[in-house]
C-alpha angles and dihedrals in degrees: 000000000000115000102142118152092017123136106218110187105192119189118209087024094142102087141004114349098009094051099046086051096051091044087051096051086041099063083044094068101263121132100230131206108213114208131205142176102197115333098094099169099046094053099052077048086068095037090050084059095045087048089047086058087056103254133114128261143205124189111196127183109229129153093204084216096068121078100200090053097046088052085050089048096054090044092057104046086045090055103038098035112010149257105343105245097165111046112179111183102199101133101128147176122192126219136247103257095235121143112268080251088065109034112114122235098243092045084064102040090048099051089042085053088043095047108029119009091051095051095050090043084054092051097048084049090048100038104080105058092031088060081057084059126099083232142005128201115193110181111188098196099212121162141235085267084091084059098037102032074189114186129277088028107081094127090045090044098047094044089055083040096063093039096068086037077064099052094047090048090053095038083069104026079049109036095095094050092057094251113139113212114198149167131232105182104183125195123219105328130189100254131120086270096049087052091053101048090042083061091040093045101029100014091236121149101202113052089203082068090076099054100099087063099039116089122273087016103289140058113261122278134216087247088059096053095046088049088074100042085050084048079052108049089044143110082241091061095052106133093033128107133129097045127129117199116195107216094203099117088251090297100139109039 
C-alpha cells in the first residue's frame, strides 16, 4: 500500500500480533525496527523475513518498562534507519484474572506501564521528528476488554483503558501536524497470549477447537489484525484518526 521510504518502529514484533504487523508494513514497503524485550532469536527471525521482502531491519532490545531503554530504543531506530514515521505500540502483558480484592499493587502498576506509560513515553520520544515528516501514523493495538470490562481483568482493562484515552488525546493534540492517531481493538487472536487465555476461559487445549463458534468460521488470526494497521497507515486511510476498529468479527456487538 505504498509505504515506500517509511520508517515503522513495532514494539513486542518479535512473536504473534507484532510480528504479523511488522512483516505486513514491511511488504508494504515500510523499514521496520523490530523490538524485543528477551526473545532474541525470534526477533532476528522476523527481521530475516522483513529483509527477504527487500527492506531494511533493525532489531532493538527494549523492556518497554523501562524509561531509560525506551529512550535508547528511539535513539537507535532514529539514528540506523530514520526518523520514525509508523509507530505501532503493541508490546503487551496480560493480567492475572484475580478479583480487583485480590490483585496485588505491583500486578496493577507493571501492565499500566506496559500498556500505557510506555506508550505515552514512546509517543512524547517519537513525536518530535515524526511531526518533520510529510506524514505520521501512531496505532495504538488495544483489545475488546475496553468494550467488555469483563470480570478478573481490571489491571489488564484500565490499562487498555488509558492507552486509547492516549490516542484520543494525540488524534486531536496531532492532527495539525499530519499524525494520524488510531486504534486497532482485537478479539481473541491466535498468539501465545490468545492460547493461553482460551485454556485459561474454555479449558481447551487447541485453540483451533474453538473455530466452528467463532465468527467466519475460525478464530482470528495475527494477519488479520495487521490487515487493518496496514488500512490505517495507508494512503487509503488519509483523512482518518481517532478511530478505534474492533477486529472481533462482530462478536461482541
Amino acid at each position: 500500500m505504498g509505504l515506500e521510504g517509511r520508517i515503522a518502529l513495532v514494539t513486542g514484533a518479535g512473536r504473534g500480533i507484532g510480528r504479523g504487523i511488522a512483516l505486513a508494513l514491511a511488504s508494504d514497503g515500510a523499514d521496520v525496527a523490530v523490538n524485543f524485550s528477551r526473545d532474541e532469536a525470534s526477533a532476528m527471525s522476523v527481521a530475516g523475513e522483513v529483509e527477504a521482502l527487500g527492506r531494511r531491519a533493525l532489531i532493538v532490545r527494549a523492556n518497554v518498562e523501562s524509561l531509560d531503554e525506551i529512550e535508547a530504543m528511539v535513539a537507535t531506530v532514529e539514528g540506523a534507519l530514520g526518523p520514525i514515521g509508523i509507530l505501532v505500540n503493541n508490546a503487551g502483558i496480560a493480567s492475572r484474572g484475580s478479583l480487583v480484592s485480590d490483585t496485588a499493587p505491583d500486578e496493577t502498576a507493571r501492565v499500566m506501564a506496559v500498556h500505557a506509560v510506555a506508550a505515552h513515553h514512546l509517543c512524547r520520544l517519537a513525536l518530535p521528528a515524526m511531526r518533520s515528516l510529510s506524514r505520521g501514523d501512531i496505532i495504538m493495538v488495544s483489545s475488546v476488554a475496553t468494550k467488555l470490562n469483563g470480570a478478573y481483568g481490571a489491571p489488564y482493562n484500565m490499562a487498555k483503558a488509558a492507552l486509547e484515552a492516549l490516542a484520543m488525546t494525540l488524534a486531536k493534540e496531532e492532527v495539525a501536524n499530519g499524525i494520524h492517531v488510531n486504534i486497532v481493538a482485537p478479539g481473541l487472536v491466535d498468539t501465545d497470549m490468545g492460547r493461553r487465555l482460551a485454556r485459561a476461559t474454555s479449558g481447551t487445549s487447541d485453540i483451533r477447537e474453538l473455530d466452528a463458534s467463532s465468527p467466519f468460521g475460525r478464530v482470528c488470526r495475527p494477519e488479520d489484525v495487521a490487515d487493518v494497521v496496514r488500512y490505517l497507515v495507508s494512503s487509503g486511510a488519509g483523512y482518518v484518526t481517532g478511530q478505534r476498529i474492533y477486529v472481533d468479527g462482530g462478536a461482541h456487538g
